[in-house]
C-alpha positions, -999 to 999 in steps of 0.1 A, spaced: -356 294 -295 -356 303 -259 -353 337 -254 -320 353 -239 -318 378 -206 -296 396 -222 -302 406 -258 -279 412 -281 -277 442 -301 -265 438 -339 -302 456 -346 -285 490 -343 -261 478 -373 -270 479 -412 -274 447 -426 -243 445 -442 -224 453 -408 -241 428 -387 -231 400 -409 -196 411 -414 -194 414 -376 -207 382 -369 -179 364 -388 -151 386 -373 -162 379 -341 -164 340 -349 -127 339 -359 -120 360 -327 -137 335 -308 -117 306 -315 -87 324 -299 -104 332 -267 -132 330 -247 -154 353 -249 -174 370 -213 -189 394 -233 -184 415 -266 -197 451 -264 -200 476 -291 -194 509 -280 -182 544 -299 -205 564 -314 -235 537 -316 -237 530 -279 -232 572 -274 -262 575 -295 -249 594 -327 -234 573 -352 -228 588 -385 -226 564 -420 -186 563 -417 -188 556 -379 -165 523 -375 -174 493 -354 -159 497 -319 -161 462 -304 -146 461 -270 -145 429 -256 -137 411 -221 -120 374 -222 -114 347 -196 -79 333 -200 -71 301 -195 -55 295 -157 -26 280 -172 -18 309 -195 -15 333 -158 -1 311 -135 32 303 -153 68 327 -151 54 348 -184 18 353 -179 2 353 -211 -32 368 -210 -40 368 -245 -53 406 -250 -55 418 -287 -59 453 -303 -70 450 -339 -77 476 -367 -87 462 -399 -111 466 -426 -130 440 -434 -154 439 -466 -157 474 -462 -163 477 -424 -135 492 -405 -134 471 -373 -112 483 -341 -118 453 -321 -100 449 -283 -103 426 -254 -86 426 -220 -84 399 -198 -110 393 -168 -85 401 -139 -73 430 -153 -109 445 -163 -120 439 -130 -90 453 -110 -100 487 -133 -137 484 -121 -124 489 -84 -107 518 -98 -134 535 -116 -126 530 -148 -151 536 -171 -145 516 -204 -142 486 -183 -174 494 -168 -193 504 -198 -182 465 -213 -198 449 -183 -228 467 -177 -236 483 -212 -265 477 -231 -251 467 -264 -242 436 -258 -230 420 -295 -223 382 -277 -219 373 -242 -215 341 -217 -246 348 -208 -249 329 -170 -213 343 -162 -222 382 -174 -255 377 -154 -242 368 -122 -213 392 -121 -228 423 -133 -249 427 -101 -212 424 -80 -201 451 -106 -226 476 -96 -218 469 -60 -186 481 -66 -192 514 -81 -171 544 -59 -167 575 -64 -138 565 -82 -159 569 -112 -152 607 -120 -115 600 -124 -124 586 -155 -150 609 -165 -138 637 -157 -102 626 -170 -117 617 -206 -138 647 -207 -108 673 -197 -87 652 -223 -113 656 -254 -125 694 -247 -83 704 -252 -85 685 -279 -114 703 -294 -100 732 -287 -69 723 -309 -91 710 -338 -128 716 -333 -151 687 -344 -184 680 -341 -177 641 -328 -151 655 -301 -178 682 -287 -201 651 -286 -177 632 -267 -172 656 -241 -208 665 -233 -217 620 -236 -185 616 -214 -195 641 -187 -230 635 -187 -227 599 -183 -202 602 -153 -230 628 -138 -258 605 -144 -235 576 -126 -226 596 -99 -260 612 -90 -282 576 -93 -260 548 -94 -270 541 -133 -246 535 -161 -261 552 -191 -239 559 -219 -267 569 -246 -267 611 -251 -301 611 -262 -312 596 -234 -290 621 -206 -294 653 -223 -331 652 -215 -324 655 -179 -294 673 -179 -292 692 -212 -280 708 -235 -302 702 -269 -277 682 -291 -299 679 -323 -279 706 -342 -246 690 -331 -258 657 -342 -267 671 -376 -235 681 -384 -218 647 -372 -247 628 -393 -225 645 -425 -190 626 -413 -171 611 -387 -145 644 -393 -171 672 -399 -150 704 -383 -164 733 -367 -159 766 -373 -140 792 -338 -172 805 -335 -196 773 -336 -170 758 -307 -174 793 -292 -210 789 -289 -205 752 -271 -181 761 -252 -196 773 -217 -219 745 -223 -190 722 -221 -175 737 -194 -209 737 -176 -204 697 -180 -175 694 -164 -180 718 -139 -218 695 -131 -195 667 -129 -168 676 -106 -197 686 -85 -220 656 -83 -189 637 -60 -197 658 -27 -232 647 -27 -235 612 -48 -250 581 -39 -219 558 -44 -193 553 -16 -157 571 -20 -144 537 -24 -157 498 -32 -164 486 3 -148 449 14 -177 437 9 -179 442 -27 -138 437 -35 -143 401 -17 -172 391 -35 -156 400 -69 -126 383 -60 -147 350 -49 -166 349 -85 -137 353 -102 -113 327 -87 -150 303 -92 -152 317 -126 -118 304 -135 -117 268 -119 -150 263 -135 -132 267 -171 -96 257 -169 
């Protein structure tokens, strides 16, 4: 079997998930076509816990003539089932629309693209438009970021977890890390080396459940490092290596692949 550039990633499932993930996404696949299906959540943060679902976010090439008619009819889903035991919360968005949110900074649409766990993927079409992709990466990015991380501190605040402090420290970190090198990495363990703080504890406690609460004084204790996160983040735009915006450059050559991409197939 000749080897693939891009490999995918059911390794970092149990047994039992891969499979049952393999024929979800083979049903899914005979309702649209797929440019790549990326599993995100907790695996691709780097602390999944036992009860940690499967969050397989997807990107789909519609057919032309399902967007050029007076209804366009892209074909996006959003689906929570269980399935032989696995809880699934699959999505997909069409191709246009992810890339318009790339030139905006948005950050789940990124993450799909150039992520590393890759579950399935058109394999030439990923390859030649993830290097346009990185082109396009602004400053935008901390919109996102910072928005998300803002968003899940409150809601620590309001009910402290162990997953939500997570989430704020992998969302921040990996807007920093974006923002300072040009690098999507959206794995903790790998970020908190360089930027800190020591999450091992934290991880601990999630390792025991997806809800595992905290007590006032154990979000006390994370608190200023959380704030320190944000705070690193909001900072890193003044002196980061990506432009405040895509340049032409990079919006034309997206828009060339794409309107290539879709004559090719329909």
């Amino acid at each position: 079997m000749t080897p693939t550039l891009i490999p995918t990633r059911f390794d970092v499932l149990t047994e039992h998930q891969a499979t049952v993930a393999r024929a979800y996404l083979a049903k899914r696949a005979t309702e649209r076509h797929h440019l790549v299906i990326y599993l995100s959540g907790a695996h691709a943060y780097g602390f999944p816990s036992p009860d940690s679902d499967l969050d397989l976010k997807s990107v789909h090439i519609a057919p032309t003539s399902a967007l050029v008619g007076l209804v366009p009819r892209p074909g996006g889903a959003e689906v929570m089932v269980v399935d032989d035991g696995v809880e699934i919360d699959y999505g997909s968005n069409e191709l246009g629309e992810v890339l318009r949110g790339v030139l905006k900074g948005n950050g789940n649409y990124l993450e799909r693209l150039l992520g590393d766990l890759v579950l399935e993927a058109d394999e030439p079409r990923l390859l030649a438009l993830r290097p346009l992709v990185r082109a396009a990466l602004s400053r935008r990015v901390v919109r996102h970021y910072g928005g998300f991380a803002t968003s899940q501190l409150r809601a620590a605040e309001v009910a402290p977890t162990a997953k939500k402090v997570l989430y704020v420290l992998r969302t921040a970190r990996t807007g920093l890390h974006l923002l300072k090198t040009g690098e999507l990495v959206t794995d903790l363990n790998q970020l908190v080396p360089i930027y800190g703080p020591d999450i091992a504890d934290l991880k601990a406690r999630k390792q025991t459940g997806e809800r595992t609460t905290l007590t006032t004084e154990e979000l006390g204790h994370w608190r200023g490092e959380l704030d320190r996160a944000v705070r690193d983040l909001d900072a890193a735009v003044a002196t980061s290596v990506l432009p405040d915006e895509p340049t032409g450059e990079s919006i034309a050559a997206l828009e060339d692949w794409l309107r290539t991409t879709r004559r090719s197939l329909w």
